[in-house]
VEXNUNU-605864 format. One line per 8 residues: number of its first residue (from 1); their letters; for each residue x, y negated, z negated of N, C-alpha, C, O. Coordinates in Angstrom, 3 decimals. Each point is the difference from the previous one (the first is absolute). Layout:
BEGIN
NUM = a = X Y Z X Y Z X Y Z X Y Z; ...
***
This chain:
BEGIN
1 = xxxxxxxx = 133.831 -117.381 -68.621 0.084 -0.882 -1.158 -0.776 0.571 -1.187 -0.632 -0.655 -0.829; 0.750 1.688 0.870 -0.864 1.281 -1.438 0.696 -0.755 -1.205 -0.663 -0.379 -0.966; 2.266 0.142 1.082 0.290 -0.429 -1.465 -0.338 -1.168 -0.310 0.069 0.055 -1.227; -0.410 -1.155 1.501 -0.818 -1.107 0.172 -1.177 0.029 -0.778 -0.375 -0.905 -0.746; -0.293 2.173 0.987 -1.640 -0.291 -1.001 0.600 0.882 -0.763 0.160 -0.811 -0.913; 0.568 2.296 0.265 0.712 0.361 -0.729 -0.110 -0.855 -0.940 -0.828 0.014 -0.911; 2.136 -1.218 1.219 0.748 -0.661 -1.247 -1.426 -1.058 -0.431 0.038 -0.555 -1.098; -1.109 0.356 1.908 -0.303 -0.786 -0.432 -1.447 0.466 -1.096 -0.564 -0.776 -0.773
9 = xxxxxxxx = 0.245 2.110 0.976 -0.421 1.308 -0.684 0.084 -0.141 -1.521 -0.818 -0.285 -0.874; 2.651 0.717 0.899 0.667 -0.059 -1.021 0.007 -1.132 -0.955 0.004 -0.010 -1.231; -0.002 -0.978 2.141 -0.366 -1.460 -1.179 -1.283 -0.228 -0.090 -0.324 -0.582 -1.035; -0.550 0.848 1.789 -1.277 -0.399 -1.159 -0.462 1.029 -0.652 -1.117 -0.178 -0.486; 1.671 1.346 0.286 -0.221 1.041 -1.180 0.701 -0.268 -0.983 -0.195 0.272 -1.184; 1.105 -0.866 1.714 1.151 -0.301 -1.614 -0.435 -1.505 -0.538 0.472 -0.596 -0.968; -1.284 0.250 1.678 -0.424 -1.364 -0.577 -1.237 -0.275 -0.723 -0.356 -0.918 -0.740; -0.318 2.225 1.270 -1.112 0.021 -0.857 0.013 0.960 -0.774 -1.139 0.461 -0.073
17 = xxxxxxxx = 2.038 0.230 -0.713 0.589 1.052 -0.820 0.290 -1.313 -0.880 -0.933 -0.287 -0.749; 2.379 -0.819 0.681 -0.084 -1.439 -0.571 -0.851 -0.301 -0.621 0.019 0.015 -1.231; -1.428 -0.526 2.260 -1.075 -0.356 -0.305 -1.036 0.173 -0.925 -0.673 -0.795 -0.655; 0.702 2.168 0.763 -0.501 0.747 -1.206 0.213 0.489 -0.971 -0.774 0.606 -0.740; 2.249 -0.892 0.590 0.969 0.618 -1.308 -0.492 -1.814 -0.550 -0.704 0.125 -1.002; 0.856 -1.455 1.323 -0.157 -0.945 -0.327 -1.234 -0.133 -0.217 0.049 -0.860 -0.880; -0.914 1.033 1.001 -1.667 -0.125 -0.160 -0.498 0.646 -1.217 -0.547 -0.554 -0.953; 0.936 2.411 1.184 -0.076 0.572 -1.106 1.114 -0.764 -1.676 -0.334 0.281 -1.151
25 = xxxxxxxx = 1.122 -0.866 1.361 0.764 -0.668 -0.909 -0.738 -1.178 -0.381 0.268 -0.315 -1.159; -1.084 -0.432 1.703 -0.693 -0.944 -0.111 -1.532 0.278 -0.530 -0.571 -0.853 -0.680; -0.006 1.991 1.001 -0.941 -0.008 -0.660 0.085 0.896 -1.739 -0.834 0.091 -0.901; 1.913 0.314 1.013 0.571 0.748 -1.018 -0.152 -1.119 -0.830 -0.981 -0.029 -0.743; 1.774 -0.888 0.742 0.218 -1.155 -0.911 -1.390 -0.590 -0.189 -0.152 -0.382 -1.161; -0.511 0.261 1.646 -1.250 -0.526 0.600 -0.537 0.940 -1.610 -0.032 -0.591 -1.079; -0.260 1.751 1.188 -1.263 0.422 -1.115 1.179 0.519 -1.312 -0.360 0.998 -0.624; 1.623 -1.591 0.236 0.654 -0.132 -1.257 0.419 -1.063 -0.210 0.831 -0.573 0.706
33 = xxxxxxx = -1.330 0.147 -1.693 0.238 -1.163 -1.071 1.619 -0.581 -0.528 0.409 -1.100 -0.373; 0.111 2.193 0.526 1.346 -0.105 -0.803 0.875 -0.271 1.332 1.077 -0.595 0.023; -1.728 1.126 1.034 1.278 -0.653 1.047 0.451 -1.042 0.146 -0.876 -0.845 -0.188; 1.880 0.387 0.450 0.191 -2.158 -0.333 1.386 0.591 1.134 0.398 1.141 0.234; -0.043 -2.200 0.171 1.374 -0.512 1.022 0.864 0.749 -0.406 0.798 0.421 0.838; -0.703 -0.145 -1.755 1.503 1.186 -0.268 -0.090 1.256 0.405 0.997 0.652 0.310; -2.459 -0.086 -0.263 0.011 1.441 -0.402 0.330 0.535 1.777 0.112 1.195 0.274
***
């Protein structure tokens, strides 16, 4: 059952790749002023 922890490998690297593409986007906005809901 190797592919079992494999696939499950694969998703929490790709989830915390997500995670941190969203975080870094959030603190981005976080120290500029001009960011608002649209940008």
């Amino acid at each position: 059952m190797w592919y079992f922890t494999w696939i499950l490998g694969v998703l929490l690297a790709a989830s915390f790749g997500v995670i941190n593409a969203l975080w870094l986007e959030t603190t981005a906005c976080l120290d500029d002023e001009e960011c608002g809901p649209g940008d």
